[in-house]
SERO-4910 file (N, C-alpha, C, O; in steps of 0.05 Angstrom, whole numbers):
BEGIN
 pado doro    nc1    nc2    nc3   cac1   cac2   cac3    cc1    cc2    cc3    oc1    oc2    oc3
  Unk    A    121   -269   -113    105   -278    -90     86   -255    -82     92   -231    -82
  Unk    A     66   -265    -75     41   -236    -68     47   -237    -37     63   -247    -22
  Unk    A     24   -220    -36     27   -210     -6      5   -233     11    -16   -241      1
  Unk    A     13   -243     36    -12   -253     52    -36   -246     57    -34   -224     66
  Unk    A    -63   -254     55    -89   -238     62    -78   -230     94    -77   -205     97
  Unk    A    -70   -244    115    -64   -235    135    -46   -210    138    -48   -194    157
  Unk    A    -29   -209    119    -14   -181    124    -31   -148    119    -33   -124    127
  Unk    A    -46   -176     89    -56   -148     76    -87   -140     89   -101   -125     75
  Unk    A    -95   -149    114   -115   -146    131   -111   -129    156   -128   -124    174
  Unk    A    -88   -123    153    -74   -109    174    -67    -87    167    -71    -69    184
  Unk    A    -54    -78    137    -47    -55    137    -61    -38    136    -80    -48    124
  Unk    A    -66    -15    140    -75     17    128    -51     28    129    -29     24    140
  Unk    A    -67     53    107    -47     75    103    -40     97    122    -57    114    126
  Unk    A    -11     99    135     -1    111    147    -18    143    157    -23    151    179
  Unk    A    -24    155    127    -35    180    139    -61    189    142    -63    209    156
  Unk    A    -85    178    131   -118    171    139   -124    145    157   -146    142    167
  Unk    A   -104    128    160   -113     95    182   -133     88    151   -147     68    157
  Unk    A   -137     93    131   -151     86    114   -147     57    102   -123     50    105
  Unk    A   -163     36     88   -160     13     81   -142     14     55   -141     35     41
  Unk    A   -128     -7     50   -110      1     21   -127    -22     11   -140    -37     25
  Unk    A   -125    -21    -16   -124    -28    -42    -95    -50    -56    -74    -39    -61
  Unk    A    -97    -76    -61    -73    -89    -67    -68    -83    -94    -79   -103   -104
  Unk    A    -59    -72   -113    -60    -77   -139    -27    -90   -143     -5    -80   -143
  Unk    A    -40   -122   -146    -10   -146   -152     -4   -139   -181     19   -144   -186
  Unk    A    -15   -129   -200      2   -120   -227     30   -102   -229     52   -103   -240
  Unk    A     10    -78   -205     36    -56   -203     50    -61   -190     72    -61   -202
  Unk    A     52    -69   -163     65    -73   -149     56    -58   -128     77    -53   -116
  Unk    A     32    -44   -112     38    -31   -100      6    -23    -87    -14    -29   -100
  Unk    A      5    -11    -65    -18     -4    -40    -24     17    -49     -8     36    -53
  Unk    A    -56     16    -57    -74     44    -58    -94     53    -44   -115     40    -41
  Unk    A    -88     79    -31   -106     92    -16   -123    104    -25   -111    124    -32
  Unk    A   -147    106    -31   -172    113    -48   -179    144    -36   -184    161    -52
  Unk    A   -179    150     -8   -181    169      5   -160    188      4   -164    212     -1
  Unk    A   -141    179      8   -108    198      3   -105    203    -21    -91    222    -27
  Unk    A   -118    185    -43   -101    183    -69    -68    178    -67    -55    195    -79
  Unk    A    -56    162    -58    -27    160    -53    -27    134    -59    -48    121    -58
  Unk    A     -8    126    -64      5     92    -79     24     92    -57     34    113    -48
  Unk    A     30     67    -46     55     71    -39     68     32    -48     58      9    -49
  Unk    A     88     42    -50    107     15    -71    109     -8    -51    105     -6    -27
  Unk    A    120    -37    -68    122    -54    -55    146    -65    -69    145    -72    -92
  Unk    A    167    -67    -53    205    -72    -58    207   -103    -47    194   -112    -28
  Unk    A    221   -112    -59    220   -152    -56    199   -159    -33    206   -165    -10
  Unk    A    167   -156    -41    150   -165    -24    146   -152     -2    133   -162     17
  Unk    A    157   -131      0    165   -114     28    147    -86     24    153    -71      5
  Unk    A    126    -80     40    107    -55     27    129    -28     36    139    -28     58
  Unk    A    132    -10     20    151     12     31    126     37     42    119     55     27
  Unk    A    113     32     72     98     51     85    107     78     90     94     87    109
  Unk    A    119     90     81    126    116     85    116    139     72    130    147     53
  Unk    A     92    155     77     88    171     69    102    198     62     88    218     60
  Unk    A    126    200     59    146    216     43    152    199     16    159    211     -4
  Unk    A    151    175     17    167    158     -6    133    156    -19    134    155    -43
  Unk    A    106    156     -8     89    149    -25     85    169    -55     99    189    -59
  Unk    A     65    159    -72     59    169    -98     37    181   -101     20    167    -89
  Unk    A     26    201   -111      5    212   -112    -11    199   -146      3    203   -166
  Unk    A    -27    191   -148    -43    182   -171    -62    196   -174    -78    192   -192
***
C-alpha cells in the first residue's frame, strides 16, 4: 500500500523543514537538501533523524 498524497503533502524532513521526495520502489523519504533517506516500516514513515540514511 503507498503512502496518501495527503500525508505525503504534509511531511518534511525533520532537520531542514525541507520537502521529501517519495521513492515507492525503495521504500523510503528523500531529502535532496540533507541528502538523508529516511525508511518507511509497514507504511509507517520512520522520521527520526538518528535512524535516517545518508545517500
Amino acid at each position: 500500500m503507498a503512502l496518501s498524497e495527503e500525508l505525503l503533502d504534509i511531511l518534511a524532513c525533520p532537520k531542514c523543514k525541507g520537502q521529501l521526495q517519495y521513492d515507492e520502489q525503495g521504500q523510503a523519504l528523500n531529502c535532496e537538501q540533507c541528502r538523508l533517506r529516511y525508511r518507511i516500516e509497514d507504511d509507517i514513515p520512520v522520521m527520526l533523524i538518528d535512524e535516517a540514511q545518508s545517500y
